[in-house]
Residue, then its C-alpha position, 0 to 999 in steps of 0.5 A: x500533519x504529525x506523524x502517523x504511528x501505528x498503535x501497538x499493544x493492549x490498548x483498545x481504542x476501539x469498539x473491537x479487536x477486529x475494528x483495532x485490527x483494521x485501524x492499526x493496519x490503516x496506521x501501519x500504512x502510513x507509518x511504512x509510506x513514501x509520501x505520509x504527508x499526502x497519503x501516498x504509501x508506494x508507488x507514486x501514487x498509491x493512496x491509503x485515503x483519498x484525502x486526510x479528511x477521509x482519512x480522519x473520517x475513516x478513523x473516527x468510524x472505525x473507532x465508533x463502529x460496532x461488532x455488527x456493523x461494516x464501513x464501505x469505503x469507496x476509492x478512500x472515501x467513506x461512503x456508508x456503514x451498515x448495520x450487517x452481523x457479528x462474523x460479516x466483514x467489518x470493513x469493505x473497499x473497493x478502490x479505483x473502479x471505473x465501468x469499461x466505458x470510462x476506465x482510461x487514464x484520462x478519464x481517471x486522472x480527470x476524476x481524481x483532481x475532481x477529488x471523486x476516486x484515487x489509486x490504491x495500487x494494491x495495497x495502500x488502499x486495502x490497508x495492508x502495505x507492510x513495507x518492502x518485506x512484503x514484497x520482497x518474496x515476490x521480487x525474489x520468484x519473478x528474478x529467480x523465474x527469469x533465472x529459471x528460463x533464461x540462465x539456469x536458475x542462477x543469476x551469477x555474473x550477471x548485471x541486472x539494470x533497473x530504476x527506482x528505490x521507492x516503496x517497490x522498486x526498492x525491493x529489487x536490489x535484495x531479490x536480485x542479490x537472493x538471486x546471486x545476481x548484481x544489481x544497478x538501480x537508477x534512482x533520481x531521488x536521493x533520500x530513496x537511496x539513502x533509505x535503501x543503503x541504511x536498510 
C-alpha cells in the first residue's frame, strides 16, 4: 500500500469541509501510525478501518456524501448512509461493540479473524489520533497525580521503570521528564527506539 498522507490546504476533494474534515482526519490517522501497512495506529492494535477494502470504501463515500447525508460505520466498516439534514453528524461510528453476554476476549478475538468487528482503541477508530502529542498532557497528570500522592509532587531523584515506545507508551519517557523524574523504558523493537531517540 502507498503511503497514506494526510491532504493539507485549500483543495477540496470532497463534497464539504465537513466531510474533508472528516477525511483529512482519517488520513491523519495513518500518516501518524505504527503500523500504516495494516491499519494499525497505536497500540498493537488499534485500527482506523477494518481492512484496506473498508478503507477505500470509506474514503470514496466520504468524497460522495453530501452536506444532508451521515455515513455510519460499524467497527471500521461502512455499513450505511442516510439521508439526515445539514447541521446532523456527517459521520457516526461505533467500534468494537459486543452485547454483555458475548463481550469477552474470546469472543472478540473469534469475530475479528472472521473479519466482522476490529479494536479502535480510543482514537484510531474515531479517527482523530494525532500522534504522541495527543497524549502526552494526559501521561504528564497521571506521573504528576502519582507525584502528587506518593512523593510531594516532585519526581526528583526518582527512576521510573516502564515498557514500550510505541504509539502510547512512547509518551511516557517526556511526561515522567515533565515530572523532574528519570525514566527507563523496556522496548524490544528497535525501530520504536530509534523513533523515540530522533523525536
Amino acid at each position: 500500500m502507498p503511503k497514506i498522507k494526510a491532504a493539507r490546504g485549500t483543495e477540496l476533494r470532497c463534497k464539504g469541509w465537513r466531510q474533508e474534515a472528516i477525511l483529512r482526519m482519517l488520513e491523519n490517522n495513518l500518516e501518524n501510525a505504527e503500523k500504516p501497512e495494516e491499519l494499525i495506529v497505536y497500540g498493537g492494535s488499534g485500527k482506523a478501518a477494518r481492512n484496506w477494502e473498508c478503507y477505500h470504501t470509506i474514503v470514496e463515500t466520504l468524497k460522495s456524501l453530501e452536506d444532508d447525508e451521515t455515513l455510519v460505520v460499524q467497527s471500521g466498516k461502512p455499513v450505511a448512509v442516510f439521508k439526515t439534514w445539514r447541521t446532523a453528524p456527517r459521520v457516526l461510528i461505533a467500534n468494537a461493540n459486543l452485547v454483555p453476554h458475548w463481550s469477552n476476549r474470546d469472543v472478540f478475538h473469534e469475530l475479528e479473524e472472521l473479519g466482522l468487528i476490529m479494536y479502535g482503541q480510543m482514537t484510531a477508530g474515531s479517527w482523530c489520533y494525532i500522534g504522541t502529542q495527543g497524549i502526552i498532557q494526559g501521561t504528564y497528570e497521571t506521573f504528576a497525580a502519582c507525584a502528587k500522592k506518593h512523593f510531594n509532587s516532585d519526581l526528583t531523584g526518582k527512576i521510573v521503570l516502564t515498557g514500550g515506545l510505541g504509539g502510547m507508551g512512547g509518551a511516557q519517557p517526556l511526561a515522567i521528564k515533565m515530572n523532574n523524574g528519570i525514566c527507563i523504558a523496556v522496548e524490544c523493537d528497535r525501530s520504536r527506539i530509534e523513533r523515540r531517540i530522533k523525536a
